[in-house]
C-alpha positions as a Markdown table, in Angstrom:
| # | Residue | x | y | z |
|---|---|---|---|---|
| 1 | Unk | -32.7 | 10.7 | -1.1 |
| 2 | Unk | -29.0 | 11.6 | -1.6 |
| 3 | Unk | -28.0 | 10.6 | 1.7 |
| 4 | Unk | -29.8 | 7.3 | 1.2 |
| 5 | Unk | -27.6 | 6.7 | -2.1 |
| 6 | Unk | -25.0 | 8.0 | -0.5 |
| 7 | Unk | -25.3 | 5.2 | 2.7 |
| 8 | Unk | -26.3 | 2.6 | -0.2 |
| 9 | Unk | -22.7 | 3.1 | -2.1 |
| 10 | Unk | -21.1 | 2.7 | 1.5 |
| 11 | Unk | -23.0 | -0.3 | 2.0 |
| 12 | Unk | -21.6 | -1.7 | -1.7 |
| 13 | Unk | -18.1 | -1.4 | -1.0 |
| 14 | Unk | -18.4 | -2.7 | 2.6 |
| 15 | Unk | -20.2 | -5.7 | 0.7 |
| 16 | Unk | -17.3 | -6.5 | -1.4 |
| 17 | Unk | -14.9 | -5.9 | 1.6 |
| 18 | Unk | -16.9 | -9.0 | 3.0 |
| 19 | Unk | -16.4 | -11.3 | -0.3 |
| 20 | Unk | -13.1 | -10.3 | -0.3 |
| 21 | Unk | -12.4 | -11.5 | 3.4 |
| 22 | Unk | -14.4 | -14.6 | 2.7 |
| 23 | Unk | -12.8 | -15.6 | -0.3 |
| 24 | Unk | -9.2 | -14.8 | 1.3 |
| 25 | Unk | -10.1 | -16.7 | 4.1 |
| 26 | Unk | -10.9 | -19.8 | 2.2 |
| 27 | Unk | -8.2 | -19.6 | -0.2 |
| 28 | Unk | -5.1 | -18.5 | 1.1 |
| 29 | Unk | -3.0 | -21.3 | 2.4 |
| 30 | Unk | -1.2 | -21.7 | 5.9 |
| 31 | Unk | 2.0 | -22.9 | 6.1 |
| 32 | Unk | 1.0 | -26.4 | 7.6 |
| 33 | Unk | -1.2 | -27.0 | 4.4 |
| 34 | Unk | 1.1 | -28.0 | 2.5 |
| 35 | Unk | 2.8 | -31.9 | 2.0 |
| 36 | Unk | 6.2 | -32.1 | 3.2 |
| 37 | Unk | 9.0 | -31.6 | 0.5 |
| 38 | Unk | 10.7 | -34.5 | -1.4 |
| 39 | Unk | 13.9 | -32.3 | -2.0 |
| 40 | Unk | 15.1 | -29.7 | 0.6 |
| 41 | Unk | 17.0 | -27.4 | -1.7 |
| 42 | Unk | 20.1 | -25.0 | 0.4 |
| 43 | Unk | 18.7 | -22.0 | 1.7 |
| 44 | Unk | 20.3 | -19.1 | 2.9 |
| 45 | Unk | 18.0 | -16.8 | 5.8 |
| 46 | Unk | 19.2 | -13.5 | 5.3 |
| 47 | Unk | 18.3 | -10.8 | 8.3 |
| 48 | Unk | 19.1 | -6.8 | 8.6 |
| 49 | Unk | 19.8 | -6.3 | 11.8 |
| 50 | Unk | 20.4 | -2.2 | 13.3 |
| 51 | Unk | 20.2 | -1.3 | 16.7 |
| 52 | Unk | 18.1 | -4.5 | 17.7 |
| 53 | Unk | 19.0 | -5.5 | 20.8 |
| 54 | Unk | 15.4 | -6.2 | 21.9 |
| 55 | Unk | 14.7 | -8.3 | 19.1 |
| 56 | Unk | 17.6 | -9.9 | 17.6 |
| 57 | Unk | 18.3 | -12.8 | 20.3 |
| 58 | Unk | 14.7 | -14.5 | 19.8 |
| 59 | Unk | 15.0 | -13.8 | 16.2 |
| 60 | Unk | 17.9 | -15.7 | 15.6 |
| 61 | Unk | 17.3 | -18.3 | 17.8 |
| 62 | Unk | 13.9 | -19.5 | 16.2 |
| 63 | Unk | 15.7 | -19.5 | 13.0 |
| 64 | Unk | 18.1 | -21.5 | 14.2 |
| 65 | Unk | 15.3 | -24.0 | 15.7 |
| 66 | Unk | 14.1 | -24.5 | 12.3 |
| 67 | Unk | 13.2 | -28.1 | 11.6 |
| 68 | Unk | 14.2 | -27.7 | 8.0 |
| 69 | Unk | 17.3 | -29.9 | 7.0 |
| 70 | Unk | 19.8 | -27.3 | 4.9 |
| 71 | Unk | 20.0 | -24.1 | 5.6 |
| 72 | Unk | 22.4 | -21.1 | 7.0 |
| 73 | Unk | 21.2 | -18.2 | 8.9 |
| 74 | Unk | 23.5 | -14.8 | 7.8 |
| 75 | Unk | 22.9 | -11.5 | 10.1 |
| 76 | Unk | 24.2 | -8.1 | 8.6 |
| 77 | Unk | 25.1 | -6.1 | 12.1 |
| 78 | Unk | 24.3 | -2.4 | 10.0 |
| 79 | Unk | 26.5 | -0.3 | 12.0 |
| 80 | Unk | 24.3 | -0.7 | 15.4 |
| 81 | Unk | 25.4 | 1.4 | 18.3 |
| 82 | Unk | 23.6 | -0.7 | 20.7 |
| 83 | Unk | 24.7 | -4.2 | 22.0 |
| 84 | Unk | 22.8 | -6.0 | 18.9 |
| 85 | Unk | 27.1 | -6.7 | 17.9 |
| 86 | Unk | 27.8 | -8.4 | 20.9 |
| 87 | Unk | 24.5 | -10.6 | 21.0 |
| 88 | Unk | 25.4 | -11.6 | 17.8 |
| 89 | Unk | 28.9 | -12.3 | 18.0 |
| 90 | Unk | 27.8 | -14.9 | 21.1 |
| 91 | Unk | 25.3 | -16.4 | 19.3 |
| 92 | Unk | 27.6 | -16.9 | 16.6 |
| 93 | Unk | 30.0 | -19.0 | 18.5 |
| 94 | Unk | 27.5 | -21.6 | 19.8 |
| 95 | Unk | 26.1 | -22.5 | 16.5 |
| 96 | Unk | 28.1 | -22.8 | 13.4 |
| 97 | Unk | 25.0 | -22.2 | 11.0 |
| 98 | Unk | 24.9 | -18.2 | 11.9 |
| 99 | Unk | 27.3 | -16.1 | 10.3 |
| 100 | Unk | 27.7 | -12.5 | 11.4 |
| 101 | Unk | 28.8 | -10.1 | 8.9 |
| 102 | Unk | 29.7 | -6.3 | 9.4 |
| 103 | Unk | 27.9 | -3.7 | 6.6 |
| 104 | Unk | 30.1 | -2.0 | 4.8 |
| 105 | Unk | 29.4 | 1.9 | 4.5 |
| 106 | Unk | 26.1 | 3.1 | 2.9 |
| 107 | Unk | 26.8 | 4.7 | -0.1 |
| 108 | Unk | 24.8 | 7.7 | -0.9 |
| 109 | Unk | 22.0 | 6.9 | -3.3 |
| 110 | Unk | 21.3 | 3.9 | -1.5 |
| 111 | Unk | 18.2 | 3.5 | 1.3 |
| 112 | Unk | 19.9 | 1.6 | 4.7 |
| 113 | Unk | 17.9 | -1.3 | 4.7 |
| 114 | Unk | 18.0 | -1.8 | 0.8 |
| 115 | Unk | 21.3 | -2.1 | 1.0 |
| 116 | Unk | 21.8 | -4.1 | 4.1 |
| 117 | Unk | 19.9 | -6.8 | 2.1 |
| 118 | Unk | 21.9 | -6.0 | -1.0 |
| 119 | Unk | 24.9 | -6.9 | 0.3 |
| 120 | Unk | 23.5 | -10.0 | 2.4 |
| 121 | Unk | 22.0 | -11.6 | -1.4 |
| 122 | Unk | 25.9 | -10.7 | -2.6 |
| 123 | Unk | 27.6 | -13.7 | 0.0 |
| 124 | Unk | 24.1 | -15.8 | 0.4 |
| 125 | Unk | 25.4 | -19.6 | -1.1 |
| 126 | Unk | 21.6 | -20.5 | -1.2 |
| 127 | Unk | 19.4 | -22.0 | -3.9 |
| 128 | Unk | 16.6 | -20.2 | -2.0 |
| 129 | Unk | 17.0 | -16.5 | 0.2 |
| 130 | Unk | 14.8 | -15.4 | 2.9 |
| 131 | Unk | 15.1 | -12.1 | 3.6 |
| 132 | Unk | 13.4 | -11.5 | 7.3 |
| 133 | Unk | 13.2 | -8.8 | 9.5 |
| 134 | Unk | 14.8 | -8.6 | 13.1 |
| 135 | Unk | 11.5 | -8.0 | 14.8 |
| 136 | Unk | 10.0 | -11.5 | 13.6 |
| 137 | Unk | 9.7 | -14.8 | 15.0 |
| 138 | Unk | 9.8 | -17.8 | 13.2 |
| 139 | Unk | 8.1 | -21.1 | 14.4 |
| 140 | Unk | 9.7 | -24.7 | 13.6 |
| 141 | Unk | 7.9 | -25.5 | 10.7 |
| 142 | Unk | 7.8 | -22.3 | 9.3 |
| 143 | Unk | 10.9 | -22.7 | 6.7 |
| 144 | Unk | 10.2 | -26.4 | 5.6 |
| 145 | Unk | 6.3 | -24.7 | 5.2 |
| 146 | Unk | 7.2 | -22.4 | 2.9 |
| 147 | Unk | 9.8 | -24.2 | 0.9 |
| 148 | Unk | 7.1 | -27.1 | 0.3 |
| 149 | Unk | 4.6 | -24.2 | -0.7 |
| 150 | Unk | 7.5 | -23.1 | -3.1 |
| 151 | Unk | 8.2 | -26.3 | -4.4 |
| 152 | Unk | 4.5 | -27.4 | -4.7 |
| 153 | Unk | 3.2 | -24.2 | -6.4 |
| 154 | Unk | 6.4 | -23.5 | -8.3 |
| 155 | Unk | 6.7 | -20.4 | -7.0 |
| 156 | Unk | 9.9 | -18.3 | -7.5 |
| 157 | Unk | 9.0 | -16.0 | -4.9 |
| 158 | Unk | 6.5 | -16.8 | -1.3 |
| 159 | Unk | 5.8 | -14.0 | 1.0 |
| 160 | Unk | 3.4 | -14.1 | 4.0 |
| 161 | Unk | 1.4 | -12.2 | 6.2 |
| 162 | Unk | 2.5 | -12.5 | 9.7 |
| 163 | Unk | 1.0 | -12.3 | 12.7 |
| 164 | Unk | 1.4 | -8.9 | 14.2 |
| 165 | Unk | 2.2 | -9.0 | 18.3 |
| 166 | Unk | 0.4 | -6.0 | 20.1 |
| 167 | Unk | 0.6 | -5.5 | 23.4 |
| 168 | Unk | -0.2 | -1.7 | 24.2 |
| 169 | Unk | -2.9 | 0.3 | 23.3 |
| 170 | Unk | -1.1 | 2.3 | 20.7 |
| 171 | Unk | -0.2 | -0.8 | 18.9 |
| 172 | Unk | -3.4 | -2.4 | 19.0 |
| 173 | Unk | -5.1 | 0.9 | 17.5 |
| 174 | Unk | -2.4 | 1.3 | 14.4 |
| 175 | Unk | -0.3 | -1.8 | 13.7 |
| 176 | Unk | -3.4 | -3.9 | 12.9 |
| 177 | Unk | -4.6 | -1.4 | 9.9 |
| 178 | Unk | -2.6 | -2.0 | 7.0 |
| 179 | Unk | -2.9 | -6.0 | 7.6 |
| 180 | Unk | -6.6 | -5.3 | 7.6 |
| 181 | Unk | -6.8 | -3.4 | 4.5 |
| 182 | Unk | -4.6 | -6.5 | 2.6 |
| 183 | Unk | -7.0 | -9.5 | 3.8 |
| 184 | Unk | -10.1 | -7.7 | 3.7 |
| 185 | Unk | -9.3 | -5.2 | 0.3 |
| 186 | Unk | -6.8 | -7.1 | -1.6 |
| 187 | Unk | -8.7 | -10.3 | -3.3 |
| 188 | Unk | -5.1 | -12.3 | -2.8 |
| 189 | Unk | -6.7 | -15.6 | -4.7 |
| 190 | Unk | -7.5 | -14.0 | -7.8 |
| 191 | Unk | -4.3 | -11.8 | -7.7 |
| 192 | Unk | -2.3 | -15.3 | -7.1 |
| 193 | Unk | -4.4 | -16.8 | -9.6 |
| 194 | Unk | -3.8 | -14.6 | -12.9 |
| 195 | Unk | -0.3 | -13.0 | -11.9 |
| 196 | Unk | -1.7 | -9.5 | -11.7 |
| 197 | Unk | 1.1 | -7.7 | -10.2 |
| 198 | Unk | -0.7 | -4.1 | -9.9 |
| 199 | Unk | -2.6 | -5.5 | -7.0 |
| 200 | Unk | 0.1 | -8.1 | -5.6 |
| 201 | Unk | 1.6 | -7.0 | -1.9 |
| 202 | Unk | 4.9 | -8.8 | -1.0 |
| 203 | Unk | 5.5 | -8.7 | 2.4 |
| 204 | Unk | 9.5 | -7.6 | 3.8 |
| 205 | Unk | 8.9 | -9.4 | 6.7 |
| 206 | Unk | 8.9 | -12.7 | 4.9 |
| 207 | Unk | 10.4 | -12.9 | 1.2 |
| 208 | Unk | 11.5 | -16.3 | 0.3 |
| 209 | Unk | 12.7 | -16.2 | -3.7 |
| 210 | Unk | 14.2 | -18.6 | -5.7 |
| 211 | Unk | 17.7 | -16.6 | -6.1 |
| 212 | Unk | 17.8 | -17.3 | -10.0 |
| 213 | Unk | 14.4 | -15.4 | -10.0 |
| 214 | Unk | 15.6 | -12.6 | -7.8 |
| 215 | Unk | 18.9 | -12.0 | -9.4 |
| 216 | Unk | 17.0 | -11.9 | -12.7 |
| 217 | Unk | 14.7 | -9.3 | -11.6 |
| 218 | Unk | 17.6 | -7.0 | -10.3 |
| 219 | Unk | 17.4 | -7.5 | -6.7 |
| 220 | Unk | 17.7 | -4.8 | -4.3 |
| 221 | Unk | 20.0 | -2.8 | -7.0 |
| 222 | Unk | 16.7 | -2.7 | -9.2 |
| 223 | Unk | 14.3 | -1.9 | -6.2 |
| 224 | Unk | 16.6 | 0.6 | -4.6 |
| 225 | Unk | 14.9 | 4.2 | -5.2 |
| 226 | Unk | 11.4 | 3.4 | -3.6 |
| 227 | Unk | 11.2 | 2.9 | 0.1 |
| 228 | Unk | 8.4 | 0.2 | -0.6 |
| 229 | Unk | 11.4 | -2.3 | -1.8 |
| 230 | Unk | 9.1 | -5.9 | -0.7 |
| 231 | Unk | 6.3 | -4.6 | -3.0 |
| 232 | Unk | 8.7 | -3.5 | -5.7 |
| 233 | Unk | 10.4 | -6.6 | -5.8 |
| 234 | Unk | 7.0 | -8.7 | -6.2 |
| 235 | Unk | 5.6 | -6.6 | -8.7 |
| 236 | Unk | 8.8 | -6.4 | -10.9 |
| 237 | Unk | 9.2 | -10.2 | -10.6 |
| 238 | Unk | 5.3 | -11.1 | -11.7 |
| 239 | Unk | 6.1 | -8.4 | -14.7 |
| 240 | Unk | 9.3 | -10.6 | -15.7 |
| 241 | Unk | 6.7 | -14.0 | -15.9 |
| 242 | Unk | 7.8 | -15.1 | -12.8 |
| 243 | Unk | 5.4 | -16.9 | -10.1 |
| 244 | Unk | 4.3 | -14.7 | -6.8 |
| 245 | Unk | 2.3 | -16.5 | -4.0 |
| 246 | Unk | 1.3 | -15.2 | -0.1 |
| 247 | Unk | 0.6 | -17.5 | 2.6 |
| 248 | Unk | -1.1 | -16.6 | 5.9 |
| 249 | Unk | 1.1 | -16.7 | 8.6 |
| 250 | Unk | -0.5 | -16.7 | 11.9 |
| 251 | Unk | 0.6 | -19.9 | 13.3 |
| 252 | Unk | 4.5 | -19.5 | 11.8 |
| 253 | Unk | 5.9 | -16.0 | 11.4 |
| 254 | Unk | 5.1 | -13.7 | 14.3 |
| 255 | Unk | 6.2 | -9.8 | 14.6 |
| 256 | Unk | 5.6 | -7.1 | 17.1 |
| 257 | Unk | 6.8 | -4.1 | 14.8 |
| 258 | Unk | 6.6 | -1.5 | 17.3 |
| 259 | Unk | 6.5 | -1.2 | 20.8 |
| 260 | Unk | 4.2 | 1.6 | 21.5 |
| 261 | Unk | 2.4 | 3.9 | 19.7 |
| 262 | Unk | 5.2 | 7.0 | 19.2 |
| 263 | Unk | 7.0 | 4.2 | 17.4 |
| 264 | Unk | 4.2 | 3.0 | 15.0 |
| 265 | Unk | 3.6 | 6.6 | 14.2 |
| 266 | Unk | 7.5 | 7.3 | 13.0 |
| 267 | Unk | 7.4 | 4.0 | 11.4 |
| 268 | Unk | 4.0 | 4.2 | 9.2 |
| 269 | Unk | 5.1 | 7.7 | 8.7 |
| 270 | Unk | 8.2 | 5.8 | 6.6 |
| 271 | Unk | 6.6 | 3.8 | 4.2 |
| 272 | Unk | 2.6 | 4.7 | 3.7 |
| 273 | Unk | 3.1 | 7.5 | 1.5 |
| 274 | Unk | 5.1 | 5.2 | -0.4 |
| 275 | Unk | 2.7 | 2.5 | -1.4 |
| 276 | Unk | 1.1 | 5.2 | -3.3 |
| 277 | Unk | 4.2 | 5.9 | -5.1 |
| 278 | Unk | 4.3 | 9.3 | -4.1 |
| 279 | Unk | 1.4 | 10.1 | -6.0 |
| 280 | Unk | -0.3 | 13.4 | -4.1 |
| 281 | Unk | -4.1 | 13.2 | -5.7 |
| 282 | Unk | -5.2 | 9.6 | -5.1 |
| 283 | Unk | -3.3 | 9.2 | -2.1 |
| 284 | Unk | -5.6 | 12.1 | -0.7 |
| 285 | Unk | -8.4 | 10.5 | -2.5 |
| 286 | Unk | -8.0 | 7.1 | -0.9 |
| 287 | Unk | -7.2 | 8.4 | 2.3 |
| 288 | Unk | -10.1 | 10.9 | 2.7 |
| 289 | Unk | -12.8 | 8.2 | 1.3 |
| 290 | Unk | -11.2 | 5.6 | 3.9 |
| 291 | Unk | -12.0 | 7.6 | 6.8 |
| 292 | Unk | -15.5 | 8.8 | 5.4 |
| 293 | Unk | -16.6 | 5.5 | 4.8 |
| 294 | Unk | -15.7 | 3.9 | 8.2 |
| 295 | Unk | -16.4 | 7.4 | 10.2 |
| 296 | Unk | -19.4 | 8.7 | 8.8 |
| 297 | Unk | -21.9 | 6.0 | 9.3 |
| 298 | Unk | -21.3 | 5.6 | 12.8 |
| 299 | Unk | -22.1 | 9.3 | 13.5 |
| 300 | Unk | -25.4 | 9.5 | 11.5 |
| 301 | Unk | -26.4 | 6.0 | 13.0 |
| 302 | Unk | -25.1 | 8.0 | 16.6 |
| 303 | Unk | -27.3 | 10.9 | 15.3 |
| 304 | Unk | -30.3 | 8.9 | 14.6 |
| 305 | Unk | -29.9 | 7.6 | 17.8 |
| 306 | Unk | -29.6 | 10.9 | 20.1 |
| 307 | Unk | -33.2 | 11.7 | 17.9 |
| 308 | Unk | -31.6 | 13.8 | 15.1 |
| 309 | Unk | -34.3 | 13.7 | 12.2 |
| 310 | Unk | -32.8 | 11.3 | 9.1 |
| 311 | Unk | -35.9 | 9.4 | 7.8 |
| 312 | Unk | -35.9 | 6.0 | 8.9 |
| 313 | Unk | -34.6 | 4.5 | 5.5 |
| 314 | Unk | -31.0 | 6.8 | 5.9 |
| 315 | Unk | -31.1 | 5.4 | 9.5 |
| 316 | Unk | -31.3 | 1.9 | 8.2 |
| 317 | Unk | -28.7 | 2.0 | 5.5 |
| 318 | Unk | -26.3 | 3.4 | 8.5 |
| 319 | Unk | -26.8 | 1.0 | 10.5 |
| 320 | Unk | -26.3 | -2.0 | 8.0 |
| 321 | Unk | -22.8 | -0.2 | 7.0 |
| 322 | Unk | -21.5 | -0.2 | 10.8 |
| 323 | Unk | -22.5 | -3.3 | 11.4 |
| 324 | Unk | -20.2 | -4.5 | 8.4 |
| 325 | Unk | -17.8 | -2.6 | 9.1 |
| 326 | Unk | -17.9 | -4.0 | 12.1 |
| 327 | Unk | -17.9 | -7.4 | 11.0 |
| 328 | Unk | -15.1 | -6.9 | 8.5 |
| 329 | Unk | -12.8 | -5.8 | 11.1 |
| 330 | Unk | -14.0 | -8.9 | 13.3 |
| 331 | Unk | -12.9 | -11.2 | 10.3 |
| 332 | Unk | -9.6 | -9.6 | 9.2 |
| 333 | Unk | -8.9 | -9.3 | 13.1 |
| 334 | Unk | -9.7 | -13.1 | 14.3 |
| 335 | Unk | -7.7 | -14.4 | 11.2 |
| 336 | Unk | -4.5 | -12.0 | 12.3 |
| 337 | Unk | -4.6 | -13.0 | 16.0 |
| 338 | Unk | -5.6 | -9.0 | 16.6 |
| 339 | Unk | -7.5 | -9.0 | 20.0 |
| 340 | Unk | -11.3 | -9.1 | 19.3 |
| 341 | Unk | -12.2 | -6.4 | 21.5 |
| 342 | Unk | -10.7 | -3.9 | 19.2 |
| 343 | Unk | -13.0 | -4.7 | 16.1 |
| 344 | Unk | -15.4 | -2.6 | 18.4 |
| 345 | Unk | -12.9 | 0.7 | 18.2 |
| 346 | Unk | -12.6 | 0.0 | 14.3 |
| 347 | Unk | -13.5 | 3.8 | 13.7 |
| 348 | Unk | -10.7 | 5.1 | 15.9 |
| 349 | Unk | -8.3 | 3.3 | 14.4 |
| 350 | Unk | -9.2 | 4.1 | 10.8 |
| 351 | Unk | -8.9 | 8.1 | 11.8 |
| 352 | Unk | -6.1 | 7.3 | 13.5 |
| 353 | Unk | -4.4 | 5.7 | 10.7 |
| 354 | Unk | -5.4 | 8.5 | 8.1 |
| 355 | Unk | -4.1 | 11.0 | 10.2 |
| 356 | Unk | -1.2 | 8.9 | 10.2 |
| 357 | Unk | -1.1 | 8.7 | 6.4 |
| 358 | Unk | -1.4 | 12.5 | 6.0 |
| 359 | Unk | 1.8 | 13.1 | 8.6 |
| 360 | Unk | 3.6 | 10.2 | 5.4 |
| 361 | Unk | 2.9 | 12.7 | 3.1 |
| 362 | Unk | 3.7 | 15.9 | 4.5 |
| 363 | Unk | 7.2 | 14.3 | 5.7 |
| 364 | Unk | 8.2 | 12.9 | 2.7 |
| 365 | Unk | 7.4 | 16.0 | 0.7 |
| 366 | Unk | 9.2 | 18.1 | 2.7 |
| 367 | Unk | 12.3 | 15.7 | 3.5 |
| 368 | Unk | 11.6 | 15.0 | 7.4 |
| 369 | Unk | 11.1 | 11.2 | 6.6 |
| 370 | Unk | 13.5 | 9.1 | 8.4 |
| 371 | Unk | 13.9 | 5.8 | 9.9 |
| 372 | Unk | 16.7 | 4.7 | 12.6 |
| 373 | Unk | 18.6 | 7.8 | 12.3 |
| 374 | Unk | 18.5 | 8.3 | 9.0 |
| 375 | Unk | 17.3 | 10.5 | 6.3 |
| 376 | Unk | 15.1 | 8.3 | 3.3 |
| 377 | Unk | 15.9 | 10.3 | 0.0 |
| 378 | Unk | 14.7 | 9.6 | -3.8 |
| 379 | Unk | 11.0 | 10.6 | -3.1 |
| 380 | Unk | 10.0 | 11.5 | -6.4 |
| 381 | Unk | 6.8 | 13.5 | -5.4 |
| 382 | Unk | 3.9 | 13.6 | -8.1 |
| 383 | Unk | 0.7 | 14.7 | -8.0 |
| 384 | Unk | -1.1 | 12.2 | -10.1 |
């Protein structure tokens, strides 16, 4: 009987994963839904750039392929020791709408990246700023999309979720996760609808604010002591009465974060810990439940199965929840432009990932977290 009601609570929350995904799927926007804008206010594209030599030439260039009217594309080169200078610096001199700036030196209680973008809003001459990341791809439409989504929805801030590029096995098993748990977890329409910033995920990969809106919220300068800075910055500027909207991507903004698996593990190592604002107890809690709700069903239904004794009813109830989970991964997988194939190793890539999040925690408690060479301090470690 207590396994039953054990498999029938699994079998709840994987039901509202599914009317979650459904009701994301219907209601967040693309970028092509929208009607082309009357006005096409200046906007300023605004990219951190450090050691990207792999990624920074087809960045730039689809941003400068935009079919969007008024705009300037500014690259910060943050002291890269690889040739991402001298790609820039060509690039530069065929097209006068990129402007290359040099970062100045990272002063002490500031994160890299934080203050790459800092110092990139500081010289921005745009109505609108779009911070993107080096990594992403941009298609044509994807600037005068989101302005008109802006415009339309009177949104002072528009982030997306992109689609992620995978290519090896690695990054098919990790990368796809936290993109999963947002469009099949987070119930985006009703956060969009009612402003509710505790459950509102802004996106760093594509962060286009009105600037009045994001100088008014404190920019980077207010964001800089947590490592989550997108997620800050949306939840600070829906707390200041300000308008937050997300748009799925897939179609416009394309990013392949990592290359293999070693990278995906250094760089969800980073930032996961972080989403949970260092907070020890439900981090656990979260991360524990996660991997015993996708994990455990499939080995009783497995045990079932092989002929281990379970009472047909226990059997049943396992069964339904791996076939949702199943299903849920399907979903949140076709909508991203994941491979479909890998909704069947769903389970794998949930341990992975938790094993993933546990390797967060333990580096940023005991100051091993880093990112491009570099240390990430102010981790204010709590336990609740």
């Amino acid at each position: 009987m207590a396994l039953s009601m054990l498999l029938l609570f699994m079998v709840l929350i994987l039901t509202v994963g599914l009317v979650i995904s459904f009701s994301n799927l219907i209601h967040v926007k693309r970028f092509d839904e929208f009607s082309p804008a009357a006005e096409h206010p200046f906007v300023s594209i605004l990219v951190p750039a450090r050691d990207e030599e792999r990624n920074i030439e087809a960045c730039v260039r689809s941003l400068l392929a935009q079919n969007y009217p008024n705009f300037e594309v500014i690259v910060l080169n943050d002291h890269s020791s690889d040739a991402t200078g001298a790609i820039l610096q060509r690039l530069a001199a065929a097209d006068p709408r990129l402007r290359v700036v040099n970062g100045a030196p990272l002063p002490e209680d500031w994160p890299g990246k934080h203050w790459a973008c800092h110092q990139l809003a500081q010289i921005a001459r745009g109505e609108y700023i779009l911070f993107t990341d080096a990594d992403t791809r941009h298609a044509p439409h994807a600037l005068s999309g989101a302005v008109a989504a802006a415009l339309q929805e009177h949104a002072d801030l528009v982030t997306a979720i992109p689609r992620e590029e995978v290519l090896t096995w690695g990054e098919k098993l990790l990368v796809p996760f936290m993109s999963f748990g947002i469009v099949s977890y987070l119930p985006l329409h009703f956060v969009q609808r009612h402003q509710f910033a505790p459950l509102s995920v802004t996106i760093g990969q594509f962060m286009l604010f009105r600037r009045s809106a994001y100088e008014a919220v404190g920019g980077y300068e207010g964001a800089r002591l947590n490592v989550n800075d997108d997620v800050l910055l949306g939840r600070n500027l829906i707390e200041r009465g300000y308008r937050w909207m997300v748009l799925d991507g897939n179609g416009a903004v394309t990013c392949r974060m990592y290359h293999n698996f070693g990278e995906a593990v250094e760089g969800f190592s980073k930032n996961v810990f972080g989403f949970f604002d260092y907070r020890i107890l439900p981090y656990v809690l979260v991360w524990s439940a996660a991997a015993f709700l996708f994990v455990e069903p499939l080995r009783l239904l497995a045990m079932a199965l092989l002929g281990g004794w379970m009472g047909t009813l226990p059997a049943l109830l396992a069964a339904v929840a791996v076939f949702e989970s199943f299903f849920l991964f399907f979903l949140a997988y076709r909508r991203l432009g994941i491979p479909l194939y890998m909704a069947f190793f769903y389970w794998l890539t949930v341990a992975l990932f938790a094993l993933v999040a546990m390797r967060s925690m333990v580096f940023s408690i005991t100051g091993h977290a880093s990112w491009k060479g570099r240390t990430l301090k102010n981790v204010d470690v709590r336990w609740i």
